[in-house]
NUZA-6412 format. One record per residue (C-alpha): residue number from 1; residue in one letter; x, y, z. Coordinates in steps of 0.001 Angstrom, whole numbers, always signed. Layout:
N
<num: NUM; residu: A; east: X; north: Y; up: Z> .
...
//
This chain:
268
<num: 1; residu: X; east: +77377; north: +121213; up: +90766> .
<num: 2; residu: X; east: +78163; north: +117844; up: +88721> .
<num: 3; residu: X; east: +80655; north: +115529; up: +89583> .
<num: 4; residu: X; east: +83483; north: +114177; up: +87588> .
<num: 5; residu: X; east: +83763; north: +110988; up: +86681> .
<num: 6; residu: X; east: +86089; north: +110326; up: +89280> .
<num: 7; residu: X; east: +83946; north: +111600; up: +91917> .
<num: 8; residu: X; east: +80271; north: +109786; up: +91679> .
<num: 9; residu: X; east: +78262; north: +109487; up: +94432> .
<num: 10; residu: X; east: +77715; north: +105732; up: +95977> .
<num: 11; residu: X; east: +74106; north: +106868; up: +96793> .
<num: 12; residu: X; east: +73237; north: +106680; up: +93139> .
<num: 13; residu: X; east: +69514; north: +106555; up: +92789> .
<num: 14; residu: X; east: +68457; north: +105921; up: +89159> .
<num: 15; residu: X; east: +64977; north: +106424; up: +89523> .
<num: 16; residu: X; east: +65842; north: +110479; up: +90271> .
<num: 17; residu: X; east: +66966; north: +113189; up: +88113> .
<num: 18; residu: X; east: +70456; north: +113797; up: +87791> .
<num: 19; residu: X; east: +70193; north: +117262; up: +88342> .
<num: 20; residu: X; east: +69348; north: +120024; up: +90189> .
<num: 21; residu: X; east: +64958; north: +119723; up: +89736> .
<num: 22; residu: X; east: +64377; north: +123263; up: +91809> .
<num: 23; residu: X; east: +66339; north: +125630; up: +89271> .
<num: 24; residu: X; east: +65454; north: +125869; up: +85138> .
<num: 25; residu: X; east: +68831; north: +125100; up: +84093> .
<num: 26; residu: X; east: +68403; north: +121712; up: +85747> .
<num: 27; residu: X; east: +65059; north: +120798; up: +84635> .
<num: 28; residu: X; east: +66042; north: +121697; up: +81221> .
<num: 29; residu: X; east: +69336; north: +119298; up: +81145> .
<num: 30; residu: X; east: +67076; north: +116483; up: +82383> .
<num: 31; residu: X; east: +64521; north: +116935; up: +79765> .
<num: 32; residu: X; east: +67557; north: +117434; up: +76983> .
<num: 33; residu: X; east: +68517; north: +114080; up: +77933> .
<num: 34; residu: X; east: +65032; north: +112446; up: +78510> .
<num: 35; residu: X; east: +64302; north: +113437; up: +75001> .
<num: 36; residu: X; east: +67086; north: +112920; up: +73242> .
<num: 37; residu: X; east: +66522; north: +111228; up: +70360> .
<num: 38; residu: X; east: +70034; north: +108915; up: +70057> .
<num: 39; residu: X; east: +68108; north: +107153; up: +72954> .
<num: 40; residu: X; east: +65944; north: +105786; up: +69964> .
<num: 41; residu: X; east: +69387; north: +103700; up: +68853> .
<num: 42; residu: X; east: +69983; north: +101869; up: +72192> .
<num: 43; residu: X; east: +68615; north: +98673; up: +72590> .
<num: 44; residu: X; east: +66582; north: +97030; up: +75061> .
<num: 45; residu: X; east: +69896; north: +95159; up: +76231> .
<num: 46; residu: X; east: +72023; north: +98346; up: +76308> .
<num: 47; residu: X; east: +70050; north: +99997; up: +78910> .
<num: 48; residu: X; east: +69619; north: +97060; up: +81089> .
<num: 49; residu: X; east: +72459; north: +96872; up: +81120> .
<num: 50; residu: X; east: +73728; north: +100901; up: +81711> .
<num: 51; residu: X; east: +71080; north: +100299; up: +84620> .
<num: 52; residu: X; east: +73005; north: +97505; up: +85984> .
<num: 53; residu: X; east: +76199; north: +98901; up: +86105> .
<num: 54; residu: X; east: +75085; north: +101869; up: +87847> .
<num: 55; residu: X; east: +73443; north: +99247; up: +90700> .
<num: 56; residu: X; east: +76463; north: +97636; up: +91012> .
<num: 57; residu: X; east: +78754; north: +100602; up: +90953> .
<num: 58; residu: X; east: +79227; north: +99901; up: +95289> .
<num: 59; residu: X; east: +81122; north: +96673; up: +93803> .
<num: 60; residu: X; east: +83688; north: +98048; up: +91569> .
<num: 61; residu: X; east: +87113; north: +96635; up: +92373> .
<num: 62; residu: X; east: +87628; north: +100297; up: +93795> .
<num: 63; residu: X; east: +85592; north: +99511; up: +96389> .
<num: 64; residu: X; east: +87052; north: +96070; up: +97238> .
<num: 65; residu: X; east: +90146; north: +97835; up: +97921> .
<num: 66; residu: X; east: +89190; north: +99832; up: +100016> .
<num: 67; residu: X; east: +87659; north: +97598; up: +101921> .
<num: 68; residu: X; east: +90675; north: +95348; up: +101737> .
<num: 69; residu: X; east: +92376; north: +98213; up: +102625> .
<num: 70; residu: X; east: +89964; north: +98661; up: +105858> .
<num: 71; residu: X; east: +89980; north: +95489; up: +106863> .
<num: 72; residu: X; east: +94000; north: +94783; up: +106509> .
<num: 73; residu: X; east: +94051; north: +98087; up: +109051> .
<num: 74; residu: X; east: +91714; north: +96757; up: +111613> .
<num: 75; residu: X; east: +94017; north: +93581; up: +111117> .
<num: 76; residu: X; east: +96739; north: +94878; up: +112063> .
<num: 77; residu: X; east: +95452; north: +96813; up: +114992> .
<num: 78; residu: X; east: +94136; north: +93565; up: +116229> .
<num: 79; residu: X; east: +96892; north: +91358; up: +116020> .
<num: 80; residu: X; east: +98907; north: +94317; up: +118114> .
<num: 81; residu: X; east: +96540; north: +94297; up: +120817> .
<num: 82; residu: X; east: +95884; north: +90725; up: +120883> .
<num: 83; residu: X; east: +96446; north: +89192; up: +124647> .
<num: 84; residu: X; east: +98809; north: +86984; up: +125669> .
<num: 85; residu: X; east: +102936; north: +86185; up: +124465> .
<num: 86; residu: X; east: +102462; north: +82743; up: +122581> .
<num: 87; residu: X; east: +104977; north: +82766; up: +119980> .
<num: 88; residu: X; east: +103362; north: +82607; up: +116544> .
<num: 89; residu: X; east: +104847; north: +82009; up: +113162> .
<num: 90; residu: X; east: +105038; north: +84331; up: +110374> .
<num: 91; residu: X; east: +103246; north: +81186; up: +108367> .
<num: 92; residu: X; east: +100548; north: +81261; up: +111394> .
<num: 93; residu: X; east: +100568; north: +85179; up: +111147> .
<num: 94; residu: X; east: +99598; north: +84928; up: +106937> .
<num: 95; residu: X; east: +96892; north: +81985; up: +107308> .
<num: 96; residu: X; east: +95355; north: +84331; up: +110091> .
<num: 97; residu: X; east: +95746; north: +87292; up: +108308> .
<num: 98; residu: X; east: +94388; north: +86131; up: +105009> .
<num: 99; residu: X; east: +91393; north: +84367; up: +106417> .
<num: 100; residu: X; east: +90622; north: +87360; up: +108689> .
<num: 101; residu: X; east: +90589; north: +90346; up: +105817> .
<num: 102; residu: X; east: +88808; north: +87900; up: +103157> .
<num: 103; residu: X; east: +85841; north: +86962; up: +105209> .
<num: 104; residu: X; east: +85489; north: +90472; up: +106844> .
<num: 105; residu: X; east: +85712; north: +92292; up: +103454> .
<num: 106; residu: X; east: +83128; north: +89433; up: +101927> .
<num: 107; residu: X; east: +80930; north: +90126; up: +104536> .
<num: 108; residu: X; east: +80682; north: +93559; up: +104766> .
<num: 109; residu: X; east: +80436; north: +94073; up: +100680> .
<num: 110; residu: X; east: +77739; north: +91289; up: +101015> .
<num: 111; residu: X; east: +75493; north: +93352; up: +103877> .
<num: 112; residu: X; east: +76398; north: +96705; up: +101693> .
<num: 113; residu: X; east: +74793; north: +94930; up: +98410> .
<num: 114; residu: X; east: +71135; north: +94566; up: +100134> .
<num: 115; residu: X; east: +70911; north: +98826; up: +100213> .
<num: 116; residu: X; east: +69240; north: +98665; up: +97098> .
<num: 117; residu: X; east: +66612; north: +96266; up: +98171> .
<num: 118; residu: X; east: +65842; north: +98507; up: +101121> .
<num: 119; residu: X; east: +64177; north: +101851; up: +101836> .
<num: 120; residu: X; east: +67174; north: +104722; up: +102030> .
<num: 121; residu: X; east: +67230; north: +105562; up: +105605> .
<num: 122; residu: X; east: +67157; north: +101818; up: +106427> .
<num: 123; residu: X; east: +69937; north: +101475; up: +103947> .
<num: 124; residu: X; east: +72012; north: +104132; up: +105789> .
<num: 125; residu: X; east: +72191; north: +101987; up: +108396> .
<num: 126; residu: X; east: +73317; north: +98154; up: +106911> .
<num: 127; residu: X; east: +77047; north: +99366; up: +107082> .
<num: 128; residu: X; east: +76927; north: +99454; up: +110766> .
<num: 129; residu: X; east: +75238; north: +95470; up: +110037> .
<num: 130; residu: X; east: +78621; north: +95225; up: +108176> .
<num: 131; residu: X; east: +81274; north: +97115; up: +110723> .
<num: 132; residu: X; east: +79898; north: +94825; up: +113555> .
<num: 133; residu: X; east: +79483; north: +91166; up: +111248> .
<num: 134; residu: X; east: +82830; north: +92225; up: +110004> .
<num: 135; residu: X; east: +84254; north: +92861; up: +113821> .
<num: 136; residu: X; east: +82803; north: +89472; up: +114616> .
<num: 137; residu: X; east: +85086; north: +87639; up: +111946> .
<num: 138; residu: X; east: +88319; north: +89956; up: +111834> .
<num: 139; residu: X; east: +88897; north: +90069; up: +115850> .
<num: 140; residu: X; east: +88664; north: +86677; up: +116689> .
<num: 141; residu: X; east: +90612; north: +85131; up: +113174> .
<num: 142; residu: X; east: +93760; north: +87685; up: +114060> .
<num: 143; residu: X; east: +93716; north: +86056; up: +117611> .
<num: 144; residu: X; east: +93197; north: +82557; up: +116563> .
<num: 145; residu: X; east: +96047; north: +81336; up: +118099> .
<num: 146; residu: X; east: +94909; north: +82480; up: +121826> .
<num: 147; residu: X; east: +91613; north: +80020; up: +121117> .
<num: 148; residu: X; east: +94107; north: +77290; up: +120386> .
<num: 149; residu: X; east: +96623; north: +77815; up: +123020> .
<num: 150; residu: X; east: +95031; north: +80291; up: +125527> .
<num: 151; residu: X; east: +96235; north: +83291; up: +127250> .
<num: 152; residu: X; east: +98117; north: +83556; up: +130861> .
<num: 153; residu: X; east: +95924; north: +83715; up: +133669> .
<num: 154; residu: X; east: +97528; north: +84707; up: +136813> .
<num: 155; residu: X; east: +96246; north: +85615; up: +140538> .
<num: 156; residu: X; east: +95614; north: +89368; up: +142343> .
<num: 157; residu: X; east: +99320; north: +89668; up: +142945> .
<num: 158; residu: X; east: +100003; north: +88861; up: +139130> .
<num: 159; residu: X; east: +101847; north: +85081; up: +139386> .
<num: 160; residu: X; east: +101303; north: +83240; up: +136662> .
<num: 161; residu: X; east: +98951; north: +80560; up: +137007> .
<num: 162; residu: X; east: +98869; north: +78832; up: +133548> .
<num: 163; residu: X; east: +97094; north: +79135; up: +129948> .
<num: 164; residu: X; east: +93224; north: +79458; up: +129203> .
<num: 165; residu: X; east: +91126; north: +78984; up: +125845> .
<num: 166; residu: X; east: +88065; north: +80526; up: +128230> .
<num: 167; residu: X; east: +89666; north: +83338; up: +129108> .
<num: 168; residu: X; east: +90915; north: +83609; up: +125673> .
<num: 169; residu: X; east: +87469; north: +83289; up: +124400> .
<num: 170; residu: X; east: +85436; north: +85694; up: +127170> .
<num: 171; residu: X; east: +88613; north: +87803; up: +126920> .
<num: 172; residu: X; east: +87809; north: +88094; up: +122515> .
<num: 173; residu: X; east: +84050; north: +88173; up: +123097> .
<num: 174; residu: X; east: +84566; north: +91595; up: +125643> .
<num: 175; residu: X; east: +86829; north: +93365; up: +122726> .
<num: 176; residu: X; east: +84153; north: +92545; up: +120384> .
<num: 177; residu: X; east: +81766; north: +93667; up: +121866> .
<num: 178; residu: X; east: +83538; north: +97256; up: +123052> .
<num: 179; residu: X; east: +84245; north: +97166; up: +119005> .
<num: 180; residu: X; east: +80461; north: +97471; up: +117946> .
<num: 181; residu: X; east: +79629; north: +99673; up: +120883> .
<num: 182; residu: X; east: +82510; north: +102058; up: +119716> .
<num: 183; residu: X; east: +80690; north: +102102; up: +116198> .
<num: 184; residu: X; east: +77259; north: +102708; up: +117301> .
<num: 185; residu: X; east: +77189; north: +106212; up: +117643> .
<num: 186; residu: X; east: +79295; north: +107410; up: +114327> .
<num: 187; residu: X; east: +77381; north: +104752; up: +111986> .
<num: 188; residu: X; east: +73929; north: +105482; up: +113594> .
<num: 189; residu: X; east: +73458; north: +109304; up: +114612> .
<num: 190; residu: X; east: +75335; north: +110737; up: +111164> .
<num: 191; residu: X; east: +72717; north: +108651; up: +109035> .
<num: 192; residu: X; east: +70033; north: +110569; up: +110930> .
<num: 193; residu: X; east: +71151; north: +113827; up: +110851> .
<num: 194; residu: X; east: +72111; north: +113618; up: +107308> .
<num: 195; residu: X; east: +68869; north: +112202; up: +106469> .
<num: 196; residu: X; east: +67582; north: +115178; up: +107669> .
<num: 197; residu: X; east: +69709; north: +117383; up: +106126> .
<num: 198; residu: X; east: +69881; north: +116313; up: +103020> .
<num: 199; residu: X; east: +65664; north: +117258; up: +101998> .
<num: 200; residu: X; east: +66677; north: +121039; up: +103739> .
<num: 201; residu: X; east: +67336; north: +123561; up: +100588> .
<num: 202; residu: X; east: +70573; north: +124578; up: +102256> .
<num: 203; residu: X; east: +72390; north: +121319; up: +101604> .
<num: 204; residu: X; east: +70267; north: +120774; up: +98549> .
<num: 205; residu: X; east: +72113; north: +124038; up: +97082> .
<num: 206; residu: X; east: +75667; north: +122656; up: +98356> .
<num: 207; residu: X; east: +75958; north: +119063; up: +98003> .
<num: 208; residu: X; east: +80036; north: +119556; up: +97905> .
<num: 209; residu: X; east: +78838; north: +119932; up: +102055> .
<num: 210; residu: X; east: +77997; north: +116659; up: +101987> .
<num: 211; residu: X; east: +81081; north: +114931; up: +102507> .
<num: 212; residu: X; east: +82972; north: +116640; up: +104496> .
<num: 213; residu: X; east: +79856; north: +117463; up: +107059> .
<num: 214; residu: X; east: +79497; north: +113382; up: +107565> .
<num: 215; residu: X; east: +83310; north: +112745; up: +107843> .
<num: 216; residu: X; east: +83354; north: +115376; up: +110577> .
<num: 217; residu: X; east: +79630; north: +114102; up: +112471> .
<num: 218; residu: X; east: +82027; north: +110517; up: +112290> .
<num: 219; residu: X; east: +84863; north: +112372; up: +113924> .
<num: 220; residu: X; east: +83067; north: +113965; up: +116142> .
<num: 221; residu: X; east: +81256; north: +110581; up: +117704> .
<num: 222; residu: X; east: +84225; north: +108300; up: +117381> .
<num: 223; residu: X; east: +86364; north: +110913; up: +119617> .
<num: 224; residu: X; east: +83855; north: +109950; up: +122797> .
<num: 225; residu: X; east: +82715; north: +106503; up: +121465> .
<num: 226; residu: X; east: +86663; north: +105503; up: +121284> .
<num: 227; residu: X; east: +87555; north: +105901; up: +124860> .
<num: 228; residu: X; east: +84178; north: +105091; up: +126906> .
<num: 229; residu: X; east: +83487; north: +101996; up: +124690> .
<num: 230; residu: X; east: +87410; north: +101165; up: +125148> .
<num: 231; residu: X; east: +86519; north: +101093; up: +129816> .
<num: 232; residu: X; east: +83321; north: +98786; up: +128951> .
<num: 233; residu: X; east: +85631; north: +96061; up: +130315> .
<num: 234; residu: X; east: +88339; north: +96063; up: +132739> .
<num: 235; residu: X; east: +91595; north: +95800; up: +130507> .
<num: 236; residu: X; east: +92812; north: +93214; up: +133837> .
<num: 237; residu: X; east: +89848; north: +91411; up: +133287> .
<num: 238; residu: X; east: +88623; north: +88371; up: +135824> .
<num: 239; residu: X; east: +87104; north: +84866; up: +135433> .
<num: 240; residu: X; east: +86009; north: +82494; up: +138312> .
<num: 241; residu: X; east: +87913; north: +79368; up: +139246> .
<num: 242; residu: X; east: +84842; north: +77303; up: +138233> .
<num: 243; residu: X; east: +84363; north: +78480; up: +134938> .
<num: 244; residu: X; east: +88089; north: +77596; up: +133658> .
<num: 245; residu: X; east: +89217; north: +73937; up: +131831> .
<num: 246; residu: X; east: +88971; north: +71285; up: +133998> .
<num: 247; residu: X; east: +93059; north: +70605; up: +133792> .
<num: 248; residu: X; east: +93729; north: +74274; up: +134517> .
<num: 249; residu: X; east: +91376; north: +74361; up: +137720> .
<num: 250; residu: X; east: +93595; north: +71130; up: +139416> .
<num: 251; residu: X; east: +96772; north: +72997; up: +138102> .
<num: 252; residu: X; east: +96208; north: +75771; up: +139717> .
<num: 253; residu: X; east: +94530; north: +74060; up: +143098> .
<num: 254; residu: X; east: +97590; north: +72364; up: +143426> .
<num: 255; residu: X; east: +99661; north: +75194; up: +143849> .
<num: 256; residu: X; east: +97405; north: +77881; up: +145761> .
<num: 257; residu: X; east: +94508; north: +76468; up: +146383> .
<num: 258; residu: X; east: +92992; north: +79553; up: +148239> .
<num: 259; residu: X; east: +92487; north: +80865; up: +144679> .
<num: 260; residu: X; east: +88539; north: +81459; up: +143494> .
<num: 261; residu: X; east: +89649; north: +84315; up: +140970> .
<num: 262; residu: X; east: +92066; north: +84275; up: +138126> .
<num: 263; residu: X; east: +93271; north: +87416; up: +135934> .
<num: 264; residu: X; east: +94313; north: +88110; up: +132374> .
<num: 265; residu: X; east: +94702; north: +90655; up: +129737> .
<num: 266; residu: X; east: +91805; north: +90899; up: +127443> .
<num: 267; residu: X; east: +93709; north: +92645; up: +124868> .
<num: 268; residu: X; east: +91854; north: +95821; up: +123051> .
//
């Protein structure tokens, strides 16, 4: 069935047919338009540069947005699970939030662009490159302000003990990784199994399938990847005495010096 214009394909592959080869009907339209003869009128330029447009069609400003779009979510979500109860300003908030969306979204577009310089079931898997490069900027720019000022760090029975950039930082570098984990198995099994699919005649004859079949494989991995990827890490996460700032460690040895563990939040 051919799309509308409003509906293309990202996976445009100029060096196929557009249409159907296995039926008449769609041999026929290719040939019509292989031979037509108007194609006699366009110049050299002119189809370079039809061909480059389609190449570049993943970097429409459609597709920024919605990556903007993506990447202001996961923002947000950050920021709300960040760790910690340092007060932060709304001109703080904007300089975090800024830098966090731009160089996720410049990132991931950038990883995206090398698809076309790669074979296609390699390609299927560069935007899980992108989801976890993107991860590693967006987490730890929302929760800048624990790396400057630290999070609370208290003992078993919960006192407060004082502020740590380490824990901050181990604290960041857990979520992170939980993050990529979590995307592993609905960015890497899908591409497989669609792979697959996609040379079977049944989903050759129904490409409207295609969609909505990987939207619900995603679905389907993210609602057991979510929660077992979220328990990778104890959310009351520990760090040992002798790993903390130097300052911190006579802090806290001056008040209860039977301490060798501290806790925190890591956030999520």
């Amino acid at each position: 069935m051919e799309s509308k214009m409003g509906e293309l394909p990202l996976d445009i592959n100029i060096q196929e047919p557009r249409w159907d080869q296995s039926t008449f009907l769609g041999r026929a339209r290719h040939f019509f338009t292989v031979t037509d003869p108007r194609n006699l009128l366009l110049s050299g330029a002119q189809l370079e540069a039809s061909r480059n447009i389609v190449q570049n069609y993943r970097k429409t400003p459609t597709v920024v947005f919605w990556q903007w779009v993506n990447q202001s979510f996961n923002a947000i979500v950050n920021y709300s699970n960040r760790s910690g109860d340092t007060p932060i300003t709304v001109r703080q908030l904007g300089t975090a939030y800024v830098s966090a969306t731009t160089g996720a979204v410049a990132t991931a577009l950038g990883l995206k662009s090398l698809t076309k310089h790669l074979p296609p079931l390699v390609g299927r898997f560069v935007p899980f490159a992108a989801v976890a490069a993107a991860n590693c900027i967006n987490i730890p720019l929302m929760r800048q302000r624990e790396l400057q000022v630290g999070i609370p760090v208290a003992d078993e029975a919960g006192q407060r003990l004082g502020y740590s950039v380490t824990a901050a930082k181990q604290g960041i570098f857990q979520v992170v990784i939980s993050r990529i984990c979590m995307a592993i198995p609905a960015m890497a099994i899908p591409p497989l199994i669609m792979d697959t699919l996609e040379k079977k005649d049944f989903l050759k004859r129904r490409p409207w399938l295609g969609a909505p079949l990987q939207v619900g494989l995603v679905g389907f991995c993210l609602v057991f990847a979510t929660p077992l990827c979220c328990a990778l890490f104890p959310q009351k996460s520990s760090i040992h005495m002798s790993k903390l700032e130097p300052e911190l460690r006579a802090q806290i040895h001056e008040q209860n010096p039977s301490v060798e563990v501290v806790y925190y939040n890591k956030g999520l």
